[in-house]
KETI-619256 format. One record per residue (C-alpha): residue in one letter; x, y, z. Coordinates in steps of 0.001 Angstrom, whole numbers, padded with zeros to 6 digits, always signed. Layout:
! KETI-619256
AXYZ ...
This chain:
! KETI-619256
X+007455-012109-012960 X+005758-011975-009414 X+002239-010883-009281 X+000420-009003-006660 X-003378-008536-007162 X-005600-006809-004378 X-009264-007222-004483 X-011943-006609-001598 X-012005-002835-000971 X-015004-000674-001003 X-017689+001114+001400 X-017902+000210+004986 X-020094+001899+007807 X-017754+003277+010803 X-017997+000312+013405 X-018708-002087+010159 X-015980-004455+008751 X-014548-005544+005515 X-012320-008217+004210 X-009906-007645+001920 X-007811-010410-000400 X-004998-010820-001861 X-002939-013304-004278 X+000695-013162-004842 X+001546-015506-007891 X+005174-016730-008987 X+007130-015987-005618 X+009633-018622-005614 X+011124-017831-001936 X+011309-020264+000948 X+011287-017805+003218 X+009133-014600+002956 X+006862-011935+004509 X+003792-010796+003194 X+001234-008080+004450 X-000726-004777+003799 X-000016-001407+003776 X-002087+001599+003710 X-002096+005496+002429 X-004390+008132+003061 X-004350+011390+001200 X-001214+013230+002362 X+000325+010845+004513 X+002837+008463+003960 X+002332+005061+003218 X+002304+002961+006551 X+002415-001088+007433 X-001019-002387+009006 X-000436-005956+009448 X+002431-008324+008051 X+002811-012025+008639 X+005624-014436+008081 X+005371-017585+005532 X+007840-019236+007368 X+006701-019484+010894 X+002908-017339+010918 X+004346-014858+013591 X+002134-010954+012767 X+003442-007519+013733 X+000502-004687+013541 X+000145-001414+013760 X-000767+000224+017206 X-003406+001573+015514 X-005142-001339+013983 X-004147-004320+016865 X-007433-006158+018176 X-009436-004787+015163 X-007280-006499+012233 X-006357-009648+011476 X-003606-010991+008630 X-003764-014164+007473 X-001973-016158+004646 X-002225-019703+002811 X+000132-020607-000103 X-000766-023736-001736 X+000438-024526-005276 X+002437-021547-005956 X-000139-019250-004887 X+000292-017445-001764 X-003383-015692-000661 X-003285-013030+001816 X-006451-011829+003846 X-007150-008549+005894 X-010133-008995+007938 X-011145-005329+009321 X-013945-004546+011901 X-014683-001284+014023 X-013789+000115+011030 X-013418+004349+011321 X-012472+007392+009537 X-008876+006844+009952 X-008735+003752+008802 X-009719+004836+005087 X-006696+004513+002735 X-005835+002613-000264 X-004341-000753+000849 X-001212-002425-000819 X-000402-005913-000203 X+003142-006425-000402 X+005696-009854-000396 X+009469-009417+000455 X+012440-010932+002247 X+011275-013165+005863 X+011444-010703+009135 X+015446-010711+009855 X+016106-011021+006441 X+014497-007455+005316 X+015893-003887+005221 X+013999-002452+008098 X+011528-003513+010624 X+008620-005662+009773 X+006036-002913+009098 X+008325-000834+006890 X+007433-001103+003390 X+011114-000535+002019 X+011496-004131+003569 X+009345-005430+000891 X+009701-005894-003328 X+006471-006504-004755 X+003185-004385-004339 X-000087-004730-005945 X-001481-001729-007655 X-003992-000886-004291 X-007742-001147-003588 X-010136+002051-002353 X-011476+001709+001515 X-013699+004213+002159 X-015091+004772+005360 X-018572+006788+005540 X-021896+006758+007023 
């Protein structure tokens, strides 16, 4: 059974940063996708920053581009994924999902749309706040 475990989220200052991790266990693909995701109270839930295992090509959100940064590693069955926020701001403050599905081309959807992807960790708080 794949495994998605978030960890990382908390308090951050507007204009501060935070780093949030991630460790998807037991994905037997070749050739997947993984990334984060993000919902704030009464929206919908929205891609942020994905990233191919295959080839390491990243789609972002408008909203997020310059400030984020997704990276991955997968080494002995573990795949790690890492969100690296600065100029963080009151719109950025959501619970964020990391997610592993299908490579891009091989998804239902485009890359940031999370019915592209099959496995989701449970979420971890950001909270934004001076």
């Amino acid at each position: 059974q794949v495994q998605v475990v978030e960890s990382g989220g908390g308090l951050a200052q507007p204009g501060g940063s935070l780093r949030l991790s991630c460790v998807v266990s037991k994905l037997e693909w070749d050739f997947y996708a993984v990334g984060w995701f993000r919902q704030a109270p009464g929206k919908e839930r929205e891609g942020v920053g994905v990233i191919s295992g295959t080839d390491g090509s990243t789609y972002y959100a408008d909203s997020v581009r310059g400030r984020f940064t997704v990276t991955s590693t997968r080494d002995n069955g573990e795949i790690k994924v890492y969100l690296q926020m600065s100029s963080l701001n009151a719109e950025d403050a959501a619970v964020y999902y990391c997610a592993a599905g299908r490579d891009f081309g091989l998804q239902v959807g485009a890359p940031l749309a999370p019915i592209g992807y099959d496995y989701w960790g449970r979420g971890t708080q950001v909270t934004v706040s001076a």
